[in-house]
N, C-alpha and C positions, 0 to 999 in steps of 0.2 A: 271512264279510265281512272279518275282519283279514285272512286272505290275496289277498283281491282289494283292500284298501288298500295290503297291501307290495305289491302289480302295480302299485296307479297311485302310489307313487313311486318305481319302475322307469322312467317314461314321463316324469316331471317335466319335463326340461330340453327335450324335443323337441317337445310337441304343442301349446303354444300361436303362436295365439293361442286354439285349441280345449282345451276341458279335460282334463286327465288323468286318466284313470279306469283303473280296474281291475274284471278279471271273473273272477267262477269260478263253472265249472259243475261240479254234484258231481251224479253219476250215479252209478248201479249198475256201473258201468265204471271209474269213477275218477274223479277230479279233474282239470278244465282249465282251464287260465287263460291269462288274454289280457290287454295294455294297450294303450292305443290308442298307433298309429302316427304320423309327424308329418302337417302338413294333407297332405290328399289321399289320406292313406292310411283302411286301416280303423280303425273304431272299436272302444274294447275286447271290446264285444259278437262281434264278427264273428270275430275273432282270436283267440278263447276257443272258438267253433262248428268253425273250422278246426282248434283245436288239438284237438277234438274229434272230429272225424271222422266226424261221424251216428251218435257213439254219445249221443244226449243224449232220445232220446223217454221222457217222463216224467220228467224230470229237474229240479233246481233248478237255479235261476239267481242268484247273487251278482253284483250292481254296487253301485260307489259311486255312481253318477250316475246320475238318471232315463233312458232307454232315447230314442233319437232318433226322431220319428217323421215326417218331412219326407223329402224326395230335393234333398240339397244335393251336396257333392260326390264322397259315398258315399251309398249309399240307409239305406231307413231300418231302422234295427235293430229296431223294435217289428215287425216284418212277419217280418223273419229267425228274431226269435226264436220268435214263435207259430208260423210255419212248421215251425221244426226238431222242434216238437213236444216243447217246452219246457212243463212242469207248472206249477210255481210259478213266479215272478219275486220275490227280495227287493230292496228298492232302498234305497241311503244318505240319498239325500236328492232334493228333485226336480228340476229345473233349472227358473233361473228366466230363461233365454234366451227372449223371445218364441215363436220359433220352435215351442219343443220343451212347455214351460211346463203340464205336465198332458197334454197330448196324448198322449207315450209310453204313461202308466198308462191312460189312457181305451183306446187302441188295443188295448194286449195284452189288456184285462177284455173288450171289446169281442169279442175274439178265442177268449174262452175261459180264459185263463190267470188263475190265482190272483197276482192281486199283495199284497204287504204293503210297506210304510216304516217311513223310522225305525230300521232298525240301524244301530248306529254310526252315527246322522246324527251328533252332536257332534265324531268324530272326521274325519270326510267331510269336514265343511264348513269344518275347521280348514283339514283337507288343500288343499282349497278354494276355502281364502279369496280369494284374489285374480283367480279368476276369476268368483264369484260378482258380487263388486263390479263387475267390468267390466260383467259382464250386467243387474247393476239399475241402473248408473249411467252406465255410458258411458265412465269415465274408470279409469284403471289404478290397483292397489294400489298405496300409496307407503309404501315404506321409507326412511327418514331414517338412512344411518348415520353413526354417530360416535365417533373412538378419540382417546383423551385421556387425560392423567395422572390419579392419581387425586384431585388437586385440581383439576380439571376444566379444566384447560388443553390446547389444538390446538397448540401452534408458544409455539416460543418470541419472548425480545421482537426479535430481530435475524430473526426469520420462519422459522427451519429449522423442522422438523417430522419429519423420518425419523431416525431410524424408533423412535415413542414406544412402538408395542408389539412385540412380538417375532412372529417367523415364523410361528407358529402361529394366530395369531391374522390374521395378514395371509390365511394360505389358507384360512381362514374367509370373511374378506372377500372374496376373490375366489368361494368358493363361492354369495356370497350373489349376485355380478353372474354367477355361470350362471346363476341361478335366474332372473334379470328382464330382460324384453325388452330395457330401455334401462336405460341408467347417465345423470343428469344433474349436472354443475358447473352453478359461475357463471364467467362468461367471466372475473373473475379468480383463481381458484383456477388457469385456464389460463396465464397470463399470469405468476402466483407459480410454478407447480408441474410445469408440462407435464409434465402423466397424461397413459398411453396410454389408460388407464382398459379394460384388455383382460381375458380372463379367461388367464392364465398359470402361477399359483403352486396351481392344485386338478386333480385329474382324480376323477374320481367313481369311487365301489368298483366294483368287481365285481357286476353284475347290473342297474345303472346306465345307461343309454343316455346317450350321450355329445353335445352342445350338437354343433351342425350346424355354426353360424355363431356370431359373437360377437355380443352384443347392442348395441343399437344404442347411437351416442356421442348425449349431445344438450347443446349447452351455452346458456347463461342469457346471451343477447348476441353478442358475436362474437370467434372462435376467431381468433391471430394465424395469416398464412398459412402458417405452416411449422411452426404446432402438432403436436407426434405424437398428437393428437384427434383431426385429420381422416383420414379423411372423417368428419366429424359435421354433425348437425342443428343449425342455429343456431334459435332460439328467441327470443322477444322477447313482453311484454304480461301483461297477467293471466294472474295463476296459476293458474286456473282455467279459463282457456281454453288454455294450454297445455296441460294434463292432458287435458280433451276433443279437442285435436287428436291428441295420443298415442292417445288410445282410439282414436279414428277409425281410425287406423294398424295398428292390432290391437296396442298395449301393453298389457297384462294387469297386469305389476308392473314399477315403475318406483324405480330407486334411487336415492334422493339422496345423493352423496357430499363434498356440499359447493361454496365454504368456509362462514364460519362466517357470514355473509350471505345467503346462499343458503339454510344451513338455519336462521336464523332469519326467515327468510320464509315459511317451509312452515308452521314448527311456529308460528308466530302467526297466520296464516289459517287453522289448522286442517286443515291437509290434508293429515297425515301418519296412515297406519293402524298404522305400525310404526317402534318407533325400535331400532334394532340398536347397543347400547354398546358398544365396546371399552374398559375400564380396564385401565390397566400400572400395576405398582407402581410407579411414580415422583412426584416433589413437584417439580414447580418452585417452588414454597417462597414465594410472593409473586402480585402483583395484576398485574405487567405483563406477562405471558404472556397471549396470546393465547384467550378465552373460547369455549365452545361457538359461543355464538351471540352473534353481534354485537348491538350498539345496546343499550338500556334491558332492566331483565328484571321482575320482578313489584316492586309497590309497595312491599306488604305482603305479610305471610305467608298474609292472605285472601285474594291475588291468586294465589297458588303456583298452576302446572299440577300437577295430581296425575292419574295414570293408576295402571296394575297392570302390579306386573311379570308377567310369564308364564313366564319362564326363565329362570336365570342356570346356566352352561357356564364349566369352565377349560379356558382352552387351553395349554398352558404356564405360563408365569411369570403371564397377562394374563387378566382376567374378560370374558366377553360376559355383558350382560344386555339382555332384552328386553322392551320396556315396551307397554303398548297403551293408546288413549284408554278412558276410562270406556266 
């Protein structure tokens, strides 16, 4: 099962709005492994059978993700794999897409084949995460990111802002808009900063599959006409329903990169799953530097947001840390 998680984050940057998954089948022949393809293509299952070659009768099966059992725009892998004359099935975790939802495992037991769950689900479902969400909810993962000195200052008080962290840290940040459908501003972070908001300064290692297209632009109001944004999504209205039209669209993870408006909107309606920190060693030494998050912040110290960190990373000179709600 670790080797079919390093396959589905080999696939990361290319198969949604469909999930990343990774296979391996370990025969008396060897080892094959498969990651799923982008839409349209095959699924990790199939890609691992192929890599296999009909050497797999009596054989295990490793995936992260429950096995598809529907004819959408590939058929369904539960039927391929009891076909191939697949022994066991182990699975990471189960998908809770409608669609698929229990049905895989019913299909292959149905079939004949020993199923079990539960390996590495913990590590699955981290891998996961933000397509899981889309599937229970509708609406895409939101990462809120933010780089700042490390008295928590964005921009200084005359409004410059580049470049608070150093290099390294910036192709982090670009690594982090491969990773997500759409990148979203607020229409004045456009208007101060004209981002391309592209992904330019990362290319993924070796073994990596490489982003097709760039993720989509989307801004909070309206992009001046000769923005370097456009072409982007203007957006307008509850925050809440902008996320739900996102989903609608097939966004899975969705980035907020500001300004400090924008994300103190998020992060006070709640609706951010992941805050991605950039800190540099620097002090602008005083109050009139421009904060995180615009407007009012907690009362009192019983009003504090408190979440968990999950990871702090150097990049260079500059800290990531990355924080989750409770």
């Amino acid at each position: 099962m670790d080797l079919a998680l390093e396959a589905a984050r080999s696939c990361r940057l290319v198969t949604s709005p469909n999930p990343w998954v990774g296979c391996v089948i370990d025969s008396s022949e060897g080892r094959f492994s498969g990651a799923t393809s982008p839409p349209g293509g095959n699924h990790a299952e199939i890609n691992a059978l192929e890599a296999a070659g009909g050497r797999v009768r009596g054989a295990d099966l490793y995936t992260t993700l429950e096995p598809c059992n529907h004819q959408g725009r590939t058929g369904p892998c539960a039927d391929a794999i009891a076909g191939a004359g697949i022994a066991r099935v182990f699975v990471a975790i189960e998908d809770p897409d409608p669609a698929v939802s229990g049905r895989g495992i019913a299909a292959l037991q149905g079939a004949g084949v020993s199923v079990e769950t539960g390996i590495r689900a913990d590590e699955a479902a981290e891998l996961l995460a933000p397509y899981l969400k889309h599937r229970r909810t509708g609406r895409p993962w939101v990462v809120l990111k933010l780089a700042a000195s490390l008295d928590g200052r964005i921009a200084a008080p005359d409004a410059t802002s580049r470049w608070i962290t150093g290099s390294e840290a910036r192709r982090d940040a670009h690594r982090l808009r491969a990773e997500s459908d759409a990148v979203l501003v607020g229409a004045g972070t456009v208007r101060a900063d004209d981002p391309a908001l592209t992904v330019r300064d990362w290319q993924p290692p070796a073994g990596v599959a490489p982003r097709n297209e760039q993720p989509l632009r989307v801004v909070l109001g309206a992009a001046p006409p000769d923005a370097r944004i456009r072409p982007a999504l203007e957006m307008s209205g509850p925050l809440e329903q902008v996320l739900a039209d996102l989903g609608d669209q097939g966004v899975v993870q969705l980035l907020v990169e500001g300004g400090a408006t924008t994300a103190a909107a998020f992060h006070r309606a709640g609706l951010v799953d992941q805050y991605a920190v950039y800190l540099a060693p620097a002090l602008f030494g005083g109050e009139d530097g421009r904060a995180m998050f615009a407007g009012p912040g907690a009362a009192s110290v019983a009003d504090l947001w408190r979440g968990e960190i999950t990871s702090v990373a150097q990049l260079g000179s500059d800290l990531r840390i990355d924080l989750r709600p409770h």
